[in-house]
C-alpha positions, 0 to 999 in steps of 0.5 A, a space after each residue: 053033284 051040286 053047286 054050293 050055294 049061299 044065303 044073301 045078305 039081304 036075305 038073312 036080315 030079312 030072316 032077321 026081321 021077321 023071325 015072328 012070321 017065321 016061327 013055325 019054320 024055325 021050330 021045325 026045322 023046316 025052311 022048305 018055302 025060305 029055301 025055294 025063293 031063287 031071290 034068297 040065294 047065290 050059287 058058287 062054282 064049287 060043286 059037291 056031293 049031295 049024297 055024302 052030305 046026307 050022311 052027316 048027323 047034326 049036333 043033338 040036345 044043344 052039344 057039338 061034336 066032331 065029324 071024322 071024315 070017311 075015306 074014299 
């Protein structure tokens, strides 16, 4: 189980501001460095389970769909 965390304020009008510098982690995808910084983040005390998060599939090609949840 993991604590949910979320991104500061201050953090997404950095992200904002320097979109530029950034663009190679908004075309792929990968946030890997953005996410490493404790700075950027709060956590809550609301845990969840990793596991079952990596089974959701992400909208492809721009179109959005529903998730219908799995029992158990």
């Amino acid at each position: 189980m993991s604590k949910l965390r979320f991104l500061r304020s201050v953090a997404l009008e950095e992200l904002r501001d320097s979109i530029v510098q950034n663009l190679a982690a908004y075309r792929t995808g990968d946030f890997s460095e953005i996410c490493a910084d404790p700075a950027f983040w709060f956590e809550h005390n609301v845990e969840f389970d990793e596991t079952r998060m990596t089974a959701l599939h992400a909208p492809t090609e721009g179109r959005y769909f529903e998730v219908v949840p799995s029992k158990g």
